[in-house]
VMD Tcl script that draws the C-alpha trace (Angstrom):
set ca {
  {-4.56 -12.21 -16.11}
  {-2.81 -10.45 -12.93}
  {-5.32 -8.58 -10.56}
  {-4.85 -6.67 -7.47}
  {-7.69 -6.69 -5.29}
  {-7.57 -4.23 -2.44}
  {-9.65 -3.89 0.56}
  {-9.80 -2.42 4.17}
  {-10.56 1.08 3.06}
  {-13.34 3.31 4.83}
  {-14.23 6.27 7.14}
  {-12.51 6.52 10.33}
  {-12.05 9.34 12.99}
  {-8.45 11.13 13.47}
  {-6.32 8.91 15.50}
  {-8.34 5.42 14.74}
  {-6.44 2.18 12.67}
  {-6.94 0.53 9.44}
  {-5.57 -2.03 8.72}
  {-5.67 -2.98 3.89}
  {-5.15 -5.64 2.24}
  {-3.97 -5.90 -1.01}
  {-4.87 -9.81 -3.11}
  {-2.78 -10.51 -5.92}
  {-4.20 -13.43 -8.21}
  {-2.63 -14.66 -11.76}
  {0.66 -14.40 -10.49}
  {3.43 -14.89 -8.05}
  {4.76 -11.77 -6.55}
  {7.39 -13.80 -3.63}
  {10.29 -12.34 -4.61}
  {9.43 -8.78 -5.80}
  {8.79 -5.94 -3.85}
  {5.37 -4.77 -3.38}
  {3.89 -1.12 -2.30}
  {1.58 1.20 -1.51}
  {0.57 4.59 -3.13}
  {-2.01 7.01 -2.33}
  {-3.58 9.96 -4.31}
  {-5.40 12.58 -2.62}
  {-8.21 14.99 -4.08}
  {-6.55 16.85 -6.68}
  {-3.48 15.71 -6.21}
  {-0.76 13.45 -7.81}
  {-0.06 9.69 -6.57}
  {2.63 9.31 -3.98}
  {4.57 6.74 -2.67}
  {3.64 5.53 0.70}
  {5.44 2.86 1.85}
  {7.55 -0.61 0.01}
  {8.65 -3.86 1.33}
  {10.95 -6.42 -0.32}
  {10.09 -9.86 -1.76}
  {11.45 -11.83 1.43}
  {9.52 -9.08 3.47}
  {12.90 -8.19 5.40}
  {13.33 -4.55 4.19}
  {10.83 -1.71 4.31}
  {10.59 1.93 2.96}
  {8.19 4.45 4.47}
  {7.38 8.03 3.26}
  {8.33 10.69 5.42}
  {4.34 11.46 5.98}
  {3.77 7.98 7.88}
  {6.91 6.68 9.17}
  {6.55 5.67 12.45}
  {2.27 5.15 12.23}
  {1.87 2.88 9.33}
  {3.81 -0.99 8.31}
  {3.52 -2.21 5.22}
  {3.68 -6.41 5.62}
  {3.25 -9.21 3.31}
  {2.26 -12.86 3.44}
  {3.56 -14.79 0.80}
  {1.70 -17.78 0.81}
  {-1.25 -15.77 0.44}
  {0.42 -13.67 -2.46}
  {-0.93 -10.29 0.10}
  {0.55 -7.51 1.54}
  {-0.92 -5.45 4.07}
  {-1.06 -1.47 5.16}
  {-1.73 -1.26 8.70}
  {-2.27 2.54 9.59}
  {-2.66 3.84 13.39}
  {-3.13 7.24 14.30}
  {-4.84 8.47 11.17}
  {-5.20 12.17 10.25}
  {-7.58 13.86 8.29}
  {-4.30 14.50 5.72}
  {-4.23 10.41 5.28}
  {-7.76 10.99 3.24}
  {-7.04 9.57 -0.10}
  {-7.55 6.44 -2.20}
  {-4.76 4.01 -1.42}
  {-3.37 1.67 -4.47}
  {-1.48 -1.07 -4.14}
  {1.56 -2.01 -6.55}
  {3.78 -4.88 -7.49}
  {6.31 -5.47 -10.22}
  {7.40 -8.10 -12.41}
  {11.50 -6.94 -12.66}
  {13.80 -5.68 -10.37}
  {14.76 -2.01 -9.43}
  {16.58 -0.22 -7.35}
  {14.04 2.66 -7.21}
  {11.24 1.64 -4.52}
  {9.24 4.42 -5.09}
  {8.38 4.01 -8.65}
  {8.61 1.49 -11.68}
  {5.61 -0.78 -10.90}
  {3.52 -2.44 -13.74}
  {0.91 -3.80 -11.78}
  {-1.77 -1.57 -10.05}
  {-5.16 -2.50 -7.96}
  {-7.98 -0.35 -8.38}
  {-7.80 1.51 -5.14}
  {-9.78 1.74 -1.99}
  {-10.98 5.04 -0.18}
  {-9.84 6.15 2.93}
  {-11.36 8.88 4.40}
  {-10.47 10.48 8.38}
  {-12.89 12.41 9.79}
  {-11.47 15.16 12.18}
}
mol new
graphics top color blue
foreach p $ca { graphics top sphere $p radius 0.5 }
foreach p [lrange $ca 0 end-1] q [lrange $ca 1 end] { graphics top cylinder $p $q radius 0.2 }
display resetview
């Protein structure tokens, strides 16, 4: 059985890190790309950031370009979400995402979701 465990989450104060982690077990995710998605209070899940299997190509929303990186570590079948400069607007829970087949499309078409961890910025 494939599990993502993620972890990290928490309350913070605007402009303060976090750094998730994201544990897949039952599987081998090396050479498929692996992301992040958030959903905010009321609102729908959205992409946050991707990074390919050999961990050489990443995708960032517009939102958090340039204060979060999205990493992975193979051996240990994680990837990470390392966040800096949070803003109250960051508050969601955070899933992470993998995917058994290739695609193209790095914002959608994953069949494998954790259960999600909050983050909450205080202002």
């Amino acid at each position: 059985q494939v599990q993502l465990v993620e972890s990290g989450g928490g309350l913070v104060q605007t402009g303060n890190s976090l750094r998730l982690a994201c544990a897949a077990s039952g599987r081998r995710f090396s050479s498929n790309t692996r992301a992040w998605f958030r959903q905010a209070p009321g609102k729908e899940r959205e992409f946050v950031a991707a990074i390919t299997g050999s961990g050489s190509i990443t995708y960032y929303s517009d939102d958090v370009k340039g204060r979060f990186t999205i990493s992975r570590d193979n051996a240990k079948n994680t990837v990470y979400l390392q966040m800096n400069s949070l803003k109250p607007e960051d508050t969601a829970v955070y899933y992470c995402a993998a995917r058994s087949f290739y695609s193209s499309d790095y914002a959608r078409s994953y069949d494998y979701w954790g259960q999600g961890t909050q983050v909450t910025v205080s202002s």
